[in-house]
DRENPA-3360 file (N, C-alpha, C; in nm, 2 decimals, always signed):
BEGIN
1 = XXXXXXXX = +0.08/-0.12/+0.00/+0.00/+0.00/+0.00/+0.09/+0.13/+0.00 ~ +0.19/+0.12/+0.04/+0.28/+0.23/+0.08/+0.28/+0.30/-0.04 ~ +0.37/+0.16/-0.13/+0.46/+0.20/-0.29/+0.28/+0.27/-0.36 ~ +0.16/+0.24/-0.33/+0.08/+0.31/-0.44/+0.04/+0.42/-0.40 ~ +0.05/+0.42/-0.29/+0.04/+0.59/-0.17/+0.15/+0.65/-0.26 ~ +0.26/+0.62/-0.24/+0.39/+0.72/-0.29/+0.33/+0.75/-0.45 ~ +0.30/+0.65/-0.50/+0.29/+0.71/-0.62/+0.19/+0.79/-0.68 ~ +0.06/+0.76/-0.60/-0.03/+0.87/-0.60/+0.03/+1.02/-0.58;
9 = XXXXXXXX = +0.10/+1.00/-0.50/+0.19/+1.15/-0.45/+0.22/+1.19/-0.57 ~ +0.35/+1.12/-0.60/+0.38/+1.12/-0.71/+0.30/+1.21/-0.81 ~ +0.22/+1.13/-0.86/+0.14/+1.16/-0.97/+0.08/+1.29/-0.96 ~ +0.05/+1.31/-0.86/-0.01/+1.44/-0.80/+0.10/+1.59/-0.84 ~ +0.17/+1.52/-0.78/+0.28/+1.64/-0.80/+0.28/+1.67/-0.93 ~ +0.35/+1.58/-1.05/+0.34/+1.61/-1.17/+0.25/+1.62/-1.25 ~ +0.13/+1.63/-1.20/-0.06/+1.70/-1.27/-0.02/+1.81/-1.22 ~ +0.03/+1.82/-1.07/+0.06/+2.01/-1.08/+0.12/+2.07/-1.13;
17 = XXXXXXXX = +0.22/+2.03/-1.17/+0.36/+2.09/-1.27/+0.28/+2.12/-1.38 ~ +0.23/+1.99/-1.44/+0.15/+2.00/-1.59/+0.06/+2.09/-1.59 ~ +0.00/+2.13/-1.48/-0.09/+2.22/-1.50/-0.10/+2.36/-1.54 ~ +0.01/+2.39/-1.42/+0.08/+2.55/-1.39/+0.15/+2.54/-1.55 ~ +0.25/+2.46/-1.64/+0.30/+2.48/-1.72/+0.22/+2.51/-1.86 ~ +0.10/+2.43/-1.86/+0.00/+2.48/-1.95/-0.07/+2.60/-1.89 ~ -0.08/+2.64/-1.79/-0.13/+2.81/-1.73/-0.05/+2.88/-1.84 ~ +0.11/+2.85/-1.77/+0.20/+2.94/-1.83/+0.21/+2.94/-1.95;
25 = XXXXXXXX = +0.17/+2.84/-2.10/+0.18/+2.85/-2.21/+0.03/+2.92/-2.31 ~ -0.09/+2.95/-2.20/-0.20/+3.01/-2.27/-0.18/+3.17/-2.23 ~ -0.21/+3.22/-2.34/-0.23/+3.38/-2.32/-0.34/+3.45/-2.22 ~ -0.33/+3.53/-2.19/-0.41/+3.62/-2.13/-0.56/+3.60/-2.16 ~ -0.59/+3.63/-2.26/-0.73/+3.56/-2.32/-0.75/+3.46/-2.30 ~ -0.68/+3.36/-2.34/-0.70/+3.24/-2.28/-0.75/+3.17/-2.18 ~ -0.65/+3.28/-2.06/-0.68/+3.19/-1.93/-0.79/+3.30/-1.85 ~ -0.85/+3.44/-1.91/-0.99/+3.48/-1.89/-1.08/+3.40/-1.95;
33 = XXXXXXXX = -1.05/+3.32/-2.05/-1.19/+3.24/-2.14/-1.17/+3.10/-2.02 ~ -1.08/+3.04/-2.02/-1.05/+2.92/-1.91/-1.15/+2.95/-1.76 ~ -1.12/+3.07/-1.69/-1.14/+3.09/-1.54/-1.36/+3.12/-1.56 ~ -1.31/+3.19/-1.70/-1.50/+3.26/-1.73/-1.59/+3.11/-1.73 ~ -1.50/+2.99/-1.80/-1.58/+2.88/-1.83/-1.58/+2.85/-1.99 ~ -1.57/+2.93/-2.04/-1.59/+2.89/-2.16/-1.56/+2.77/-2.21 ~ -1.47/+2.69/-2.18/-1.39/+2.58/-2.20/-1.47/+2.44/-2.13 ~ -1.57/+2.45/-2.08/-1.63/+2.37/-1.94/-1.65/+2.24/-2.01;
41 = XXXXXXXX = -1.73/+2.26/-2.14/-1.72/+2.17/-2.17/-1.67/+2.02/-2.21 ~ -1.54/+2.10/-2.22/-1.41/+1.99/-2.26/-1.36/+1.91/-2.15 ~ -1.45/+1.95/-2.00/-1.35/+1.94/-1.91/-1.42/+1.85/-1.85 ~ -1.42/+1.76/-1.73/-1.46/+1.66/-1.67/-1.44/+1.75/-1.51 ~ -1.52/+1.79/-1.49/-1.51/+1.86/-1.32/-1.56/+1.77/-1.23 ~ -1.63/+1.66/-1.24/-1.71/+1.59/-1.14/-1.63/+1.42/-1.15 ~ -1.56/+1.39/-1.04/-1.50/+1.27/-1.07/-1.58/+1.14/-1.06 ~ -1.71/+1.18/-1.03/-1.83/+1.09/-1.07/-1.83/+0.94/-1.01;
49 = XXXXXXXX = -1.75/+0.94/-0.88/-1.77/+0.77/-0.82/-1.73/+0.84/-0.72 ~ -1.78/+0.71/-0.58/-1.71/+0.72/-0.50/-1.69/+0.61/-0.46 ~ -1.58/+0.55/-0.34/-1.55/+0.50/-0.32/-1.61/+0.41/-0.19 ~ -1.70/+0.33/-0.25/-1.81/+0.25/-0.15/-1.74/+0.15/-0.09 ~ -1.81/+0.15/+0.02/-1.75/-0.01/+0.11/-1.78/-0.14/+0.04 ~ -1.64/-0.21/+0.00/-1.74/-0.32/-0.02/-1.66/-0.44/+0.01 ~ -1.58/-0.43/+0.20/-1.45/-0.55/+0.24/-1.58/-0.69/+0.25 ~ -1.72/-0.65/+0.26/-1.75/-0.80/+0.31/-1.82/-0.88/+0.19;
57 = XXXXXXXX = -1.80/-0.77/+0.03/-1.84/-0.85/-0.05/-1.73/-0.93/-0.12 ~ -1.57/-0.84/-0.12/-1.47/-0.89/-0.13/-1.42/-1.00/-0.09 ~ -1.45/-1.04/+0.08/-1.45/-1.16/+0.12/-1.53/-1.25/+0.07 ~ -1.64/-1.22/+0.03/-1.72/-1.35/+0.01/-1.68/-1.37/-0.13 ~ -1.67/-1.26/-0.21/-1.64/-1.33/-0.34/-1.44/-1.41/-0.32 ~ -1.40/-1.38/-0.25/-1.25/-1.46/-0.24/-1.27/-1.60/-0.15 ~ -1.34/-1.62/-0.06/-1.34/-1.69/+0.04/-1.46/-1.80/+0.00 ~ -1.56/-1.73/-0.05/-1.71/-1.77/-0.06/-1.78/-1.73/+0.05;
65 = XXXXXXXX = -1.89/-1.83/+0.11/-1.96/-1.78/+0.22/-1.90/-1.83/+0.34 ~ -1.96/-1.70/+0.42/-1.92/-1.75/+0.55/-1.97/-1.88/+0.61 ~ -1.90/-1.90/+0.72/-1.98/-2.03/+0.86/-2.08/-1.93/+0.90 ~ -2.07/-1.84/+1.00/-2.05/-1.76/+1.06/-2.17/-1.63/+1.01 ~ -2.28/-1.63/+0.93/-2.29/-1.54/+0.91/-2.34/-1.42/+0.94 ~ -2.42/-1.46/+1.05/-2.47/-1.35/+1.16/-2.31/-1.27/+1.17 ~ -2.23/-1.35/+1.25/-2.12/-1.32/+1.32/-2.09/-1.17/+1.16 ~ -2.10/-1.27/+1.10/-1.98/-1.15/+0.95/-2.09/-1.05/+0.93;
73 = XXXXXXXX = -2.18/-1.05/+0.94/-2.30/-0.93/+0.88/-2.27/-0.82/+1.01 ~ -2.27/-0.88/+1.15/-2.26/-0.78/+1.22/-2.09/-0.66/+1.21 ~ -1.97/-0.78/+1.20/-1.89/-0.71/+1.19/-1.90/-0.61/+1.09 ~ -1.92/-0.67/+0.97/-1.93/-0.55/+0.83/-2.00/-0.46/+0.86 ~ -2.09/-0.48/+0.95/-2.24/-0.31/+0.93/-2.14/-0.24/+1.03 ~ -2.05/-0.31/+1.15/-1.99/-0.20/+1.24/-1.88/-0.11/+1.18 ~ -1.78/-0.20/+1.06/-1.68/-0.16/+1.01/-1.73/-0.07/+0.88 ~ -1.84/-0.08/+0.83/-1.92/+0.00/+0.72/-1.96/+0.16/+0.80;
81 = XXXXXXXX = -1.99/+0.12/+0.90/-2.02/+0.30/+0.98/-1.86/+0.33/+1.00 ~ -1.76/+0.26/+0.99/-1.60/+0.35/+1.07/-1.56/+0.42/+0.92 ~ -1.61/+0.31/+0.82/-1.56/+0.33/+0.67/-1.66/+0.46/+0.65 ~ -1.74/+0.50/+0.65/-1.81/+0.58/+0.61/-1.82/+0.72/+0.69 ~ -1.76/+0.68/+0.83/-1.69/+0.81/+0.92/-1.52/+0.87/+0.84 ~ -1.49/+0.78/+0.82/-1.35/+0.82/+0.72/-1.35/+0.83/+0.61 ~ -1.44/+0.83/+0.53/-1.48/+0.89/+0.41/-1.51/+1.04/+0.41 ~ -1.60/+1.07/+0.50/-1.59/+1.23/+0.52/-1.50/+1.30/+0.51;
89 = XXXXXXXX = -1.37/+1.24/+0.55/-1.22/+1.31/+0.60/-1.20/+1.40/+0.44 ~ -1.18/+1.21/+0.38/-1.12/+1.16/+0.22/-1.17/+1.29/+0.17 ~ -1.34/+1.26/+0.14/-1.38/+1.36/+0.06/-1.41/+1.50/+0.07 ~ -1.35/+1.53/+0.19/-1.36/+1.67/+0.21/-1.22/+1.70/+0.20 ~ -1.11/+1.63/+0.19/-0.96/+1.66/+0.17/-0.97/+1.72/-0.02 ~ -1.03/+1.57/-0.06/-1.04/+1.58/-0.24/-1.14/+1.68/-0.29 ~ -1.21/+1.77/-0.22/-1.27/+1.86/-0.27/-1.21/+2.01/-0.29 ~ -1.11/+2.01/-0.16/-1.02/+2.10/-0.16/-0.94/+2.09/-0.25;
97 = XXXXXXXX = -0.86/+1.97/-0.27/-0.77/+1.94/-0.40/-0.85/+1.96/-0.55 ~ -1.02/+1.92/-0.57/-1.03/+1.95/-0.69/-1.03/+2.12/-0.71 ~ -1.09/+2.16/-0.56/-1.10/+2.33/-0.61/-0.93/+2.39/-0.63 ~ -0.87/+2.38/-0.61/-0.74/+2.41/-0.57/-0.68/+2.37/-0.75 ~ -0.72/+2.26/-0.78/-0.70/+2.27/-0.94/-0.77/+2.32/-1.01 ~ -0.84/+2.38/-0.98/-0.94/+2.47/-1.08/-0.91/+2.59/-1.00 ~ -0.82/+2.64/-0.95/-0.79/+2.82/-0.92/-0.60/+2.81/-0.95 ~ -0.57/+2.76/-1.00/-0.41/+2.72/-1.01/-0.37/+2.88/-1.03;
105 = XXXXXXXX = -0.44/+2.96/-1.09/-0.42/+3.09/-1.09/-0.43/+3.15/-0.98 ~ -0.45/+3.12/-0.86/-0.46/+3.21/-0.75/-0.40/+3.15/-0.62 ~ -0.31/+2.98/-0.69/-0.31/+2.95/-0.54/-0.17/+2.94/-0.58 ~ -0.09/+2.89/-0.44/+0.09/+2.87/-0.46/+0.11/+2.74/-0.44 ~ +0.17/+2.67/-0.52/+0.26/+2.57/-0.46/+0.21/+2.52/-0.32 ~ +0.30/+2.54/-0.19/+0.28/+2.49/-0.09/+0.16/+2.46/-0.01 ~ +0.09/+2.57/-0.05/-0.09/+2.56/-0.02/-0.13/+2.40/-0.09 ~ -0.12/+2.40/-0.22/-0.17/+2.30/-0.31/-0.10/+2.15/-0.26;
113 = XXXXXXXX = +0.04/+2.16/-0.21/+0.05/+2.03/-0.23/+0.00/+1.97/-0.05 ~ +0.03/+2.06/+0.06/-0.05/+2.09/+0.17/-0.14/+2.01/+0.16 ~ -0.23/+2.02/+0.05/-0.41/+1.99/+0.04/-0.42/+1.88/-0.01 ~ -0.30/+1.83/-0.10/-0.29/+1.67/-0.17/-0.24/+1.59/-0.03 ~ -0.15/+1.63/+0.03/-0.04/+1.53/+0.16/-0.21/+1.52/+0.24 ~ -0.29/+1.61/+0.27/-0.40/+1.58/+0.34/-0.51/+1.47/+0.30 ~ -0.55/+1.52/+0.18/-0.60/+1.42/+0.08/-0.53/+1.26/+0.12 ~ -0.41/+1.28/+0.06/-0.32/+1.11/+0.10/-0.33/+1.08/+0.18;
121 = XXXXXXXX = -0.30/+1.15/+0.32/-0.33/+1.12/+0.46/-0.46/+1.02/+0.48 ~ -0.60/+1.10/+0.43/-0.74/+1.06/+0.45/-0.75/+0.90/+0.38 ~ -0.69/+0.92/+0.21/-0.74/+0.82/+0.16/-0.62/+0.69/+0.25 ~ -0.50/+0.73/+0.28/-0.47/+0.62/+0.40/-0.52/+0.53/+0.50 ~ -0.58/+0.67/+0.56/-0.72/+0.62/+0.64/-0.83/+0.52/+0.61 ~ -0.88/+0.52/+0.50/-0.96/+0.46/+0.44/-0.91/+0.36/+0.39 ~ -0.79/+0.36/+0.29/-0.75/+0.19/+0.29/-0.76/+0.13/+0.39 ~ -0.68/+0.14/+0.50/-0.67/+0.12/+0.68/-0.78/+0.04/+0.69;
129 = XXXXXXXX = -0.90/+0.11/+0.73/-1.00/+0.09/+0.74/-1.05/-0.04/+0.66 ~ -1.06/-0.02/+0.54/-1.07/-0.12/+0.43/-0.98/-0.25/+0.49 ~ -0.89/-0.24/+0.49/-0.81/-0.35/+0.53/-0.81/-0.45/+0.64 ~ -0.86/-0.38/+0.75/-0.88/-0.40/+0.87/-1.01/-0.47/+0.88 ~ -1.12/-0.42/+0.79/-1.28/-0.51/+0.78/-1.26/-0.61/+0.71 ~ -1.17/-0.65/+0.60/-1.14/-0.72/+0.55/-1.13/-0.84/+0.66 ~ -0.98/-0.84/+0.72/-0.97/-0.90/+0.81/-1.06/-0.95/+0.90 ~ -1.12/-0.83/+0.98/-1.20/-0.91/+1.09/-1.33/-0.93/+1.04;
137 = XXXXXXXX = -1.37/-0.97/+0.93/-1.52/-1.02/+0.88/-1.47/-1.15/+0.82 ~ -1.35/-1.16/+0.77/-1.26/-1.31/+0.74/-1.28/-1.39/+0.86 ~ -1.16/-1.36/+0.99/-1.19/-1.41/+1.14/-1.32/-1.41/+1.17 ~ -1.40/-1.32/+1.12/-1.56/-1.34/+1.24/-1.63/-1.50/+1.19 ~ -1.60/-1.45/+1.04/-1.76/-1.55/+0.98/-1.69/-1.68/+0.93 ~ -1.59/-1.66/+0.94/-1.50/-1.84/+0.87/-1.45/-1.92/+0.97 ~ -1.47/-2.03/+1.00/-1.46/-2.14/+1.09/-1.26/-2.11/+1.08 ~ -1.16/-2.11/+1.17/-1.01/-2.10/+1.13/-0.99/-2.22/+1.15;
145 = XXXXXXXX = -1.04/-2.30/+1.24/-0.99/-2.40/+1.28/-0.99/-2.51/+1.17 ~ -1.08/-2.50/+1.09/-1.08/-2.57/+0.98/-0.99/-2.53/+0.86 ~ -0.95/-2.39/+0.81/-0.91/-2.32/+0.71/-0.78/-2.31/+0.75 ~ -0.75/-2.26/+0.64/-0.57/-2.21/+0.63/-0.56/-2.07/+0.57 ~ -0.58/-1.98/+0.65/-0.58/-1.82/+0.65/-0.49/-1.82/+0.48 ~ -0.35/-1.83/+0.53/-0.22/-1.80/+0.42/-0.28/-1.93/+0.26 ~ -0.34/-2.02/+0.27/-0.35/-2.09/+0.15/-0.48/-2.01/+0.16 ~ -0.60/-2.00/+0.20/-0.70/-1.91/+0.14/-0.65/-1.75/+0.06;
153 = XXXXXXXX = -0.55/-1.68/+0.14/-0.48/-1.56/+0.08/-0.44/-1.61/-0.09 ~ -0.37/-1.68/-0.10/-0.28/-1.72/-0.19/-0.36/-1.77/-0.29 ~ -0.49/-1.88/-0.28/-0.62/-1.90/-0.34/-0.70/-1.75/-0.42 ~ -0.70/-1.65/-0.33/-0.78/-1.58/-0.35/-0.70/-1.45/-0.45 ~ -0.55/-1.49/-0.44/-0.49/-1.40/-0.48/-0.44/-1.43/-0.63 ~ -0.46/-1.55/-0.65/-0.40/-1.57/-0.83/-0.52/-1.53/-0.88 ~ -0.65/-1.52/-0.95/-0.70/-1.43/-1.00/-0.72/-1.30/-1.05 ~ -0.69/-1.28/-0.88/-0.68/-1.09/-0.90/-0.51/-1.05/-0.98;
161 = XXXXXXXX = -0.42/-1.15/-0.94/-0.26/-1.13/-1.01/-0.33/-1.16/-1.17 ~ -0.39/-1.26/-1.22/-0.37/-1.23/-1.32/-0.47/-1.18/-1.40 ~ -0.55/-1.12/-1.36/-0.59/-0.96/-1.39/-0.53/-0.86/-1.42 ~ -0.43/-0.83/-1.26/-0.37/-0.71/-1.28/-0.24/-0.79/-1.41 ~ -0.17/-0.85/-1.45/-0.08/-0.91/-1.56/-0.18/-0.85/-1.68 ~ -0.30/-0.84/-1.72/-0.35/-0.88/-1.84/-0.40/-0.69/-1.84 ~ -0.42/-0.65/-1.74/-0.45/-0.48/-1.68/-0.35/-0.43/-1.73 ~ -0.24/-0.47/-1.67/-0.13/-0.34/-1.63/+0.01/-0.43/-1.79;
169 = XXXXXXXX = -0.05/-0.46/-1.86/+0.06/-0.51/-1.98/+0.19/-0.38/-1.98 ~ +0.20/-0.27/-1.97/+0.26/-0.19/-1.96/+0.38/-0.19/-1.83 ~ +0.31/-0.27/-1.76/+0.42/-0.23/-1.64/+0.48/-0.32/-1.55 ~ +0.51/-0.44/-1.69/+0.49/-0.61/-1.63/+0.63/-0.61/-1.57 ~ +0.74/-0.54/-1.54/+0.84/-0.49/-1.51/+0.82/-0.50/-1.34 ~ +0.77/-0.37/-1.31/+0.72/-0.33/-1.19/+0.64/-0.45/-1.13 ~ +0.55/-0.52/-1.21/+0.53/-0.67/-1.15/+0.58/-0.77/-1.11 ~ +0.67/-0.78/-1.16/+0.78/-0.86/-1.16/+0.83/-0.87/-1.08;
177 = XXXXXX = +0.84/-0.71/-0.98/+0.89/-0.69/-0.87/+0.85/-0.75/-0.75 ~ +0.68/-0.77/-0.76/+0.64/-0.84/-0.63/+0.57/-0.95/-0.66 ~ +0.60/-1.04/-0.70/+0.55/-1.17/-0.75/+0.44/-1.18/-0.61 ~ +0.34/-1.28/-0.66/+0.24/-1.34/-0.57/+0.32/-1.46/-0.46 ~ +0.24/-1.42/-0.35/+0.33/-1.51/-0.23/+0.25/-1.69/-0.29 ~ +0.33/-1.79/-0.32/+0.32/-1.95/-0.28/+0.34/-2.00/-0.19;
% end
């Protein structure tokens, strides 16, 4: 999770650069027709999803069904209210960061990236979260004593690897780097 945190950063930083450097290459007119709206069209302002709970459908599609399933429905509704208390953070961080790219003309640098490190902060929080219901809706509703936690992981994990192989063709390099645990 770290390496995709950093790279979000990452990424963030250089959408700012790109941004300010297309500021700097439109004229005067330009960036009064840009700020008036004129342009709105072209532009995608609404990032149109959000990012819903969904650790106890994930389990069940990896694991199947629970033993347990009172036990798993209760944990998920409790971990679904923490996830949905940390979403607030998320989306009130990424609202500042979308307004903040749409005034690049008025804001500076350290303000801007300030509002992304926040942003990353929140969506941290929320993987966290994610990860954490994951887990304890796995332990609530599946019998252990019967299972093998690390061969269920491993089961559940070659699919999604070769997804992301057939996804990410581009960056089979960087995959390479973290092969799937056997």
């Amino acid at each position: 999770m770290d390496i995709r945190l950093e790279y979000m950063a990452q990424e963030s930083r250089l959408q700012e650069r790109f941004f300010r450097a297309v500021w700097n290459i439109l004229t005067k007119q330009q960036q009064v027709e840009l700020i008036a709206g004129d342009y709105d069209s072209f532009v995608k302002k609404n990032m149109g999803h959000q990012r819903a709970f969904s650790s106890d459908k994930q389990v069940r599609k990896a694991f199947g069904d629970p033993s347990g399933v009172d036990a798993s429905t209760r944990v998920a509704e409790t971990r679904r209210k923490k996830y949905a208390e940390g979403y607030v953070g998320y989306s009130r961080a990424a609202e500042v960061v979308r307004r903040a790219e749409l005034a690049f003309d008025l804001i500076d640098r350290p303000l801007y990236h300030s509002a992304v490190s926040e942003m990353h902060r929140h969506f941290r929080t929320i993987c966290m979260l994610d990860f954490d219901a994951r887990r304890a809706i796995y332990q609530s509703g599946y019998d252990l004593s019967s299972r093998d936690p690390q061969a269920d992981a491993v089961k559940a994990a070659k699919p999604l690897w070769k997804k992301a192989e057939k996804q990410y063709t581009h960056a089979v390099e960087l995959l390479a780097m973290f092969p799937p645990v056997e």
